[in-house]
N, C-alpha and C positions, 0 to 999 in steps of 0.2 A: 241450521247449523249455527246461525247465531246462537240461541237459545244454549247449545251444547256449549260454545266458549263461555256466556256470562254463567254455567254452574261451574264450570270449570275456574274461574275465576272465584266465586263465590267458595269454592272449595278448597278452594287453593288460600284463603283469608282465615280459614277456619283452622288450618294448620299450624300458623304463627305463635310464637313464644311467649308467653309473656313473662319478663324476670322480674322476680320481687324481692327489693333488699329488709329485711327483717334487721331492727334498730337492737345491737345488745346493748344491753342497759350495762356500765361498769359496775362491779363490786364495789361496794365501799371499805373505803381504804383504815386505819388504825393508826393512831399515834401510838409509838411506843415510848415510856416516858419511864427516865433515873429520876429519883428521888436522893435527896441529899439525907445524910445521919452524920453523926457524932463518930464514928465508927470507920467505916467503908475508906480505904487510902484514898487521894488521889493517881495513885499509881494504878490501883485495881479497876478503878470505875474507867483508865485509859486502857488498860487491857482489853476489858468484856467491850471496849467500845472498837478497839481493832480487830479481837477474834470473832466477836459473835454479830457485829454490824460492818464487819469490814471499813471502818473506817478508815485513813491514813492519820499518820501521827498529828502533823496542826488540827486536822478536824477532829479527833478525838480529845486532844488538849482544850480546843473551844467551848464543845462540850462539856468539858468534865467541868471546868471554867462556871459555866451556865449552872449546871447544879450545883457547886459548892455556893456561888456569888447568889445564885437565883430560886435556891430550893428545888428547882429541876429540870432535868433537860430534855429535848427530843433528841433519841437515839435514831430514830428512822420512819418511815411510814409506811405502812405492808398491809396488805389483804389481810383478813382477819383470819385466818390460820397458820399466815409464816407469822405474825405478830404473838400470837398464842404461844406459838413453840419459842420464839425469841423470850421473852418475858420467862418462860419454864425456864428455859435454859439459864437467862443470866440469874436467876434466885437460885436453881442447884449449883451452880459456877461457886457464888455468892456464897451459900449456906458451905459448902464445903472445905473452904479458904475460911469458913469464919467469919465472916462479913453480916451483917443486917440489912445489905442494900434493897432497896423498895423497887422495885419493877413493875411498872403497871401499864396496860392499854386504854386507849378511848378512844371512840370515833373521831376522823378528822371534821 
C-alpha cells in the first residue's frame, strides 16, 4: 500500500500547471513633426493641432509657437500607423485650404 500512495503522489505532481508569462515587446512609437513655411497661418497649424491631435487651445498655441520660433514642432507621438494617417491627413487638410504645410514622421 505504501508503494500505491507514493505513485499516487507522483501522479498527482505530474498534473501541475505551469504558467508562462510571454514578454510583448512594445511597438515602436513615431514622432509626428510640423514643419514651419512662409505660407501656413498660424491660425491653421492651431487648428490641424486641435482637430487632428486633439490638442487643447494653450497646447496647440505652444506648439504652433515651436514651429514658427523653432522650424518645428511635435504634434504627437503614435504607433506607426495612427502616425501615418495623421501626417495624410494634416497635408490633405493642408493642401486643401491651400496651405504648403510640411508634415512628417520619425522614429521616436
Amino acid at each position: 500500500m505504501g508503494n500505491w500512495d507514493n505513485d499516487r503522489e507522483t501522479h498527482q505532481d505530474q498534473d501541475v500547471l505551469v504558467e508562462t508569462k510571454k514578454k510583448v515587446k512594445k511597438p515602436p512609437m513615431y514622432r509626428v513633426i510640423l514643419h514651419n513655411d512662409d505660407y501656413t497661418t498660424m491660425e491653421f497649424v492651431v487648428h490641424i493641432l486641435q482637430t487632428i491631435f486633439h490638442k487643447g487651445l494653450l497646447e496647440a498655441q505652444r506648439i504652433m509657437y515651436s514651429v514658427h520660433l523653432k522650424g518645428i514642432g511635435i504634434a504627437g507621438v503614435y504607433t506607426f500607423e495612427i502616425a501615418e494617417a495623421k501626417v495624410t491627413r494634416v497635408i490633405d487638410e493642408a493642401r486643401a485650404q491651400g496651405f504648403p504645410l510640411m508634415c512628417t514622421m520619425e522614429e521616436d
